[in-house]
N, C-alpha and C positions, 0 to 999 in steps of 0.2 A: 049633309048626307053624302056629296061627292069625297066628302076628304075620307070619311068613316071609311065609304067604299073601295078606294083606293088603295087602301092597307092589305087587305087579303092577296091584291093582284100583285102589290108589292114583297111581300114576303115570299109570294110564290114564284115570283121572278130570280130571285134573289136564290129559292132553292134549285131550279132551273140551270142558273149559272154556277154554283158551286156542283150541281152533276155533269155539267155541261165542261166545266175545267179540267177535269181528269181525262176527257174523250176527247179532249182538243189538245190536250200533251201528246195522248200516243199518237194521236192523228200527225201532230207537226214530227213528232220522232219518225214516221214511216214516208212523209212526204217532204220532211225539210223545208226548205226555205221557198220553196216553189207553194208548200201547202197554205204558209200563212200569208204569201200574197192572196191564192185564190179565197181562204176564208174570210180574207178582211173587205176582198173587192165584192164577195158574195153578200156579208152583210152590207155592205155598204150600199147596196144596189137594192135590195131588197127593201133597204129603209127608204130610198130618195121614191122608189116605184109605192108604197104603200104610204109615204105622204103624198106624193101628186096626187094618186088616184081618191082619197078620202078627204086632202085640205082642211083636215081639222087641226087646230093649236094640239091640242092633247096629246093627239096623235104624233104629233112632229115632236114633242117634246120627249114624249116614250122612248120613240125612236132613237133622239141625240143620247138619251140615258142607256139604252140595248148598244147604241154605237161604241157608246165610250167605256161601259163595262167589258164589252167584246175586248176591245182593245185591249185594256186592263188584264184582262182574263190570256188574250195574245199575247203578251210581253213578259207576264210569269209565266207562263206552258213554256215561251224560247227558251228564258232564264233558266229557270230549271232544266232543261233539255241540255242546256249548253254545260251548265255546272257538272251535270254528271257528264258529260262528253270528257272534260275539260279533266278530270278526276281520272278516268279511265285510262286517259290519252298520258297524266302523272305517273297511273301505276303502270301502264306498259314499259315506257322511257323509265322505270325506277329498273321494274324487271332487266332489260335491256341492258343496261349499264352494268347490272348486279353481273350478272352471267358474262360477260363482254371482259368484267374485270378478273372473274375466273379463270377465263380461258387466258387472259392475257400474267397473270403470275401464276397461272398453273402449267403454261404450255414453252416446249424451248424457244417460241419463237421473239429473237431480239435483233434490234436496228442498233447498228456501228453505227452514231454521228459521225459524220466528216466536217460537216460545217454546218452551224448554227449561229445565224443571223437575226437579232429582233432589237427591231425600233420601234420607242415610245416617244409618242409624241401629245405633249399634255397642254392643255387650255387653260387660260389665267383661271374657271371657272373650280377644275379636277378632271374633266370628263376627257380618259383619254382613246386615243388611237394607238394600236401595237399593228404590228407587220412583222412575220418571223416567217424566214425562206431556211428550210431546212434539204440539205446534201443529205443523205443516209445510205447505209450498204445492211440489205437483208442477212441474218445470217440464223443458223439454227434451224429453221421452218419456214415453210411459206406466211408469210402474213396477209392477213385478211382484215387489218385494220388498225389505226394508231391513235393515241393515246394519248391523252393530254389533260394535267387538270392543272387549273392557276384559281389564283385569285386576288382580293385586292387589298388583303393584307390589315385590315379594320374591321370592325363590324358593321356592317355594310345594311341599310334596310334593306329590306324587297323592293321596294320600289325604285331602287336603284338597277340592283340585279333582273329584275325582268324585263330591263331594255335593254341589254347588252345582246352586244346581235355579233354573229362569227358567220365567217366564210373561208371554205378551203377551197384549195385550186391544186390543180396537177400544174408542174411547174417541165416549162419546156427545155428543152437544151439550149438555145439562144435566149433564154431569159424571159419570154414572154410567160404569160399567163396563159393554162389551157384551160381545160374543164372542168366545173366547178366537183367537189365531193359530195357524197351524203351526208351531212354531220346530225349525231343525234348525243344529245347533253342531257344533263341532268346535275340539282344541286345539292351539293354533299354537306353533312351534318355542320363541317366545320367552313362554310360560308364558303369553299372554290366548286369552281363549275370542270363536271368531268365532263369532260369532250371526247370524243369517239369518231373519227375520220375514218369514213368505209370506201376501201377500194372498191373501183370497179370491177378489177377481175384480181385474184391472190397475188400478189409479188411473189416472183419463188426468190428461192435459198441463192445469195450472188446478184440477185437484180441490184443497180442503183434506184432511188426514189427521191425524184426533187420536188418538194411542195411547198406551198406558199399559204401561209394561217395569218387572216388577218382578224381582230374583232372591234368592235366601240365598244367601251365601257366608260356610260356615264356616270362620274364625280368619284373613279377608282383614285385620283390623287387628289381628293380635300384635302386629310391630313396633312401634305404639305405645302399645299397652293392656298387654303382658305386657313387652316389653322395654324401654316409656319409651325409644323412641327418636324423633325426630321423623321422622311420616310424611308424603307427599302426599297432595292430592286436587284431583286435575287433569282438565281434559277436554280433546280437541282435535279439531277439524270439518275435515273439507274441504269444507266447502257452507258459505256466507255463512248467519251465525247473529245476530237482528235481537236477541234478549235472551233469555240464560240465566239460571240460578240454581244454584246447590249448597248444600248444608245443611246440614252435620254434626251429630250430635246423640248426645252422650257420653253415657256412664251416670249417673244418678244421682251425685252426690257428689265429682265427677271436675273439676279445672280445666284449662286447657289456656292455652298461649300459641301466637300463630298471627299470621302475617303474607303476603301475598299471592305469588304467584310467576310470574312473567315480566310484570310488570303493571303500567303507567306513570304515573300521577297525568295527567301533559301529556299523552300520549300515546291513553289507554286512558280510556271512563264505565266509571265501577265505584266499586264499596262494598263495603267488607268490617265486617262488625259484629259484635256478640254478644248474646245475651239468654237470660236465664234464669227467664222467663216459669213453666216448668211443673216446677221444681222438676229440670230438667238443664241443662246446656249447651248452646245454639245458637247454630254459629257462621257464618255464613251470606255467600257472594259474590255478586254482584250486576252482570253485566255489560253494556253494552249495546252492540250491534256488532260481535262478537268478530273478532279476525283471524283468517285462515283458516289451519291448519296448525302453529299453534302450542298450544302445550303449556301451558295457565293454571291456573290456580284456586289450592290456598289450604297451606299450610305447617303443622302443629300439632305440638304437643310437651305432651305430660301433665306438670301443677306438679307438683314435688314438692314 
């Protein structure tokens, strides 16, 4: 007779909580992370005061079952809450980027390179480290923000791409590091991540601008750390670039063969060299005047 009985209180517990999950989504969406502590400590309390006071088995047992459904019932309402956050937060940053790219090939405003400096520095694993301190002269329009899309040149899972982490910095006159940028990114069709560096205040027309872009990006050099195959390491500007550099700099114990890529002896100043100064490889391009819109820098392949 007890089990028979028990099914009616069961099903209707059951419908209870599935009315009960819909008013506990909006509820965490209006209270946040504040709300699902208070509702989980409210059930929780609720149960341990209505088992002391009654000390029945049954009762305690209900309980643990209303606890652990509550829970269940809290952990999708976050879930979901979070999902569409997380969506929202995609299409802003899509929006963002879309409009940002407008303004920036639709408007005269363009940066003079004077000096463009970036080092890579790669792990036996792939997962590398880049450093790139850029010299520039505003010129055209005030600019209100800089632009940047790389990538890692493979097809790359997501799960690589969603830990790569950047940071920009205002770079001082003595070298130091100053204050960090806004940057908001987003990932474009063809697997590189556009970057968007927001001044703080416009740069006018004649300002210089020295900045310092760093990111990780893990397992950007598999292709030639784990699969020995030859990779690039190429750059390419659309604003007149008076001298760059690129750096590579392999693991410990590692050799490499490397040769230049779209780059003319007659045509092109540039050096390409190597040294192993600190006990790794550095292999290092050196250009001066690059052409605009073209795709340069440097070819490697791990000795076997």
């Amino acid at each position: 007779m007890h089990v028979f009985d028990a099914a009616p209180g069961l099903e209707g517990g059951v419908d209870i909580l599935r009315k009960f999950a819909p008013w506990l989504e909006r509820f965490l969406e209006e209270e946040g992370g504040v709300g699902l502590v208070k509702a989980s400590l409210g059930i929780m309390a609720f149960g341990a005061v209505l088992s002391a006071l009654l000390g029945d088995f049954a009762i305690r047992a209900a309980v643990l079952v209303v606890v652990v459904l509550s829970w269940l019932a809290l952990t999708l309402a976050l879930l979901a809450s979070r999902n569409k956050l997380k969506a929202k937060v995609e299409l802003h940053r899509g929006l963002l980027s879309r409009y940002c790219d407008v303004i920036w090939d639709g408007w005269p405003t363009r940066f003079r390179i004077i000096r463009w400096e970036q080092v890579a520095v790669i792990e036996e694993n792939g997962d590398t480290e880049e450093i790139i301190t850029v010299q520039a002269k505003v010129e055209g329009a005030d600019a209100r923000f800089f632009r940047l899309r790389f990538g890692a040149g493979w097809d790359q899972p997501e799960s690589y791409r969603k830990n790569v982490t950047t940071e920009v910095r205002n770079l001082l006159v003595d070298g130091t590091s100053g204050t960090s940028w806004d940057v908001t990114s987003y990932w474009l069709d063809d697997g590189r991540l556009n970057m968007l560096s927001h001044f703080h205040t416009p740069a006018e027309v004649g300002s210089s601008v020295r900045v310092q872009m760093k990111w990780r990006w893990p397992g950007k050099s598999i292709p030639l750390m784990v699969r020995r195959q030859p990779d690039l390491f190429t750059f390419r500007f659309g604003n007149p670039v008076e001298y760059a550099s690129y750096r590579v700099i392999l693991p410990k114990g590692f050799d490499a063969h490397f040769d230049a890529v779209n780059l003319d002896r007659k045509k092109h100043d540039f050096t390409i060299k190597r040294k192993d100064s600190t006990g790794r490889l550095e292999v290092e391009l050196k250009i001066r005047n690059m052409p605009i819109d073209v795709k340069i820098g440097m070819r490697l392949e791990i000795k076997k």
